[in-house]
N, C-alpha and C positions, 0 to 999 in steps of 0.2 A: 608767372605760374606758381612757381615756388610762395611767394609770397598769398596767392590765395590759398594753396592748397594748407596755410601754415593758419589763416584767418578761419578755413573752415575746422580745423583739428582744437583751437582755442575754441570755437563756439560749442564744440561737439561736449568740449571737456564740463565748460560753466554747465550746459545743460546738464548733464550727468551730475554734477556736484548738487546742483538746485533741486536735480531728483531728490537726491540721498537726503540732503537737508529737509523736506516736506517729507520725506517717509519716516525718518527720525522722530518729525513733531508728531505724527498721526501715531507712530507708534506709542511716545508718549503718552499722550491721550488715553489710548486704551488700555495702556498700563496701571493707570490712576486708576481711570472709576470703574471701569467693568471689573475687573477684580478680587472688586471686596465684592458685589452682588453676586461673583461666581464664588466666592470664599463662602459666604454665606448660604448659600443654595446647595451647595455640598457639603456644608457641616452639617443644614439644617436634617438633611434625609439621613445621617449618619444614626442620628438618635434615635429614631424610630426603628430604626435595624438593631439596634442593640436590645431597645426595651425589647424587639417579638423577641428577639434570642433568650434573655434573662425572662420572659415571661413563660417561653415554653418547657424548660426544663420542669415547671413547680408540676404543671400538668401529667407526667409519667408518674410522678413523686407520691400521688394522691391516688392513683390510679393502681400502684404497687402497694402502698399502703391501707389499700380497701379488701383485697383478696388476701392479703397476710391476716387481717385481725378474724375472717369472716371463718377459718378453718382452726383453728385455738380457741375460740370459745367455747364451742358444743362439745368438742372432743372429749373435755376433762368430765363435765356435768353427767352424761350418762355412765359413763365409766365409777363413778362414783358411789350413784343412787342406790342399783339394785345390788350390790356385793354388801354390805352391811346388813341387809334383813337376813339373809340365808344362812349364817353362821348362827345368830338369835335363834330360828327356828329349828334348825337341829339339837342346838344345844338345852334346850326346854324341855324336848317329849325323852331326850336319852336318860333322864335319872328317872321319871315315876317306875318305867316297869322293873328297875333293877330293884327299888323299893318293893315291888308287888312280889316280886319271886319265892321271898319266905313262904305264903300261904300255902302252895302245893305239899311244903314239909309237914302242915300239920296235919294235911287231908291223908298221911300215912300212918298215920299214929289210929285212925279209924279205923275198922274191919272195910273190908271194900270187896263190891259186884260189880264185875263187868260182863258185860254182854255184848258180843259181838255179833251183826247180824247186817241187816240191810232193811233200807226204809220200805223197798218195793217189794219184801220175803212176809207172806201170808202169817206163819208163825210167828215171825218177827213181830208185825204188826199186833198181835193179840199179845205179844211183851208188853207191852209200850207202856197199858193201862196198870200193869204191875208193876214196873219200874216207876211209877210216878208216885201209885200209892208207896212205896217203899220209902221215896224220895221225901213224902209230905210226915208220916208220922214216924220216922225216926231222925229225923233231921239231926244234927253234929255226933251222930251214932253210929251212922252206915254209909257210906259214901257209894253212891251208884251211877256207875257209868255206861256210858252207850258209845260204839265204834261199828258204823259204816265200813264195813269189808269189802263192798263193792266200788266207793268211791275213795278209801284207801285201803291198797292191796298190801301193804306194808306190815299194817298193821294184823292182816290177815298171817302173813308169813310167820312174823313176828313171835304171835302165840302159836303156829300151828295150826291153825282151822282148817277143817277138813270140811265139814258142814253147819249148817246155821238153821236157828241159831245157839249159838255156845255163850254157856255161862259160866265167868270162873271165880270161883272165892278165896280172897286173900282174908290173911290174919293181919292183928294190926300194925307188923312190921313190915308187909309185902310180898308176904309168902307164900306162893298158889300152897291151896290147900286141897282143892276140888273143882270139879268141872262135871256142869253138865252139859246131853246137846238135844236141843227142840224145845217145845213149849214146855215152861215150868210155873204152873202156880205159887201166889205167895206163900199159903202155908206151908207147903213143901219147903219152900226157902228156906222160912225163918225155923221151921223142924230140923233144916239141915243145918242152922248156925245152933243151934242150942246141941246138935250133935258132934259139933265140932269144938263144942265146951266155949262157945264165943255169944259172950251176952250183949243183948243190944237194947 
């Protein structure tokens, strides 16, 4: 008994060994050749994972760069354009009339009629044609003026009008010298400058 029980523990063991030795060579085997095709099948997918990665950043890149340049252009261009004319045109019309101002000084140096009345005053209106004749044949002689009392009240104040229309004669320094008030024909006028010893 012993002795078979000793011949079945020897067979059990070779078998075992015989296993171990064929799973050894099978393992070989697979160690050789299937793992370079597995080396190379997981290198090869490696590469394309890199390119999308290094491809996708350029994509933000361009995309940030398109909305930066599109707000800095325009801004400066109109900013620019219209502030240059506007300084040019003020500064052009400011010297002529400072130039113009002398002339009222010499229009004092004239004997001077003024007449203050209103365009819509019946009397007024029958002035008109005398003030103009006045105006055409003594020209740099008498200066003759006309003021609207009704569209400036100021000027009403001013002299005092009480009613219209009023005429007042200055000598040739600016001096009221007389006033009348209502319709005045020209000879009376010009009778009142020569009695005021003022030739024209």
């Amino acid at each position: 008994m012993k002795s078979a029980i000793g011949k079945i523990i020897v067979v059990v063991v070779l078998l075992a060994a015989i296993a171990g030795v064929l799973s050894m060579k099978s393992r070989q085997q697979q160690a050789t050749a299937p793992p370079e095709t597995r080396d190379t099948r997981q290198s090869a997918p490696q590469a394309p994972e890199r390119a999308v990665t290094e491809a996708t950043p350029t994509l933000p890149d361009k995309e940030i760069a398109r909305p930066v340049k599109k707000p800095i252009g325009p801004q400066p261009a109109p900013a620019t354009v219209p502030r240059p004319p506007k300084p040019a045109k003020n500064t052009a019309p400011a010297t002529p009339p400072r130039k113009a101002q002398p002339a009222p000084a010499k229009a004092h140096t004239l004997p001077r009629l003024l007449e203050l009345g209103a365009d819509k005053c019946v009397p007024c209106k029958m002035m008109q044609p005398v003030l103009d004749e006045l105006r055409r044949e003594y020209p740099g002689k008498l200066q003759v003026d006309f003021i609207d009392v009704w569209k400036e009240p100021a000027a009403g104040e001013r002299y005092g009008i009480r009613a219209i229309p009023t005429q007042i004669f200055f000598d040739a320094n600016g001096k009221e010298i007389f006033r009348h008030v209502g319709f005045y024909p020209k000879d009376e006028i010009l009778a009142k400058f020569k009695e005021l010893q003022i030739s024209l």
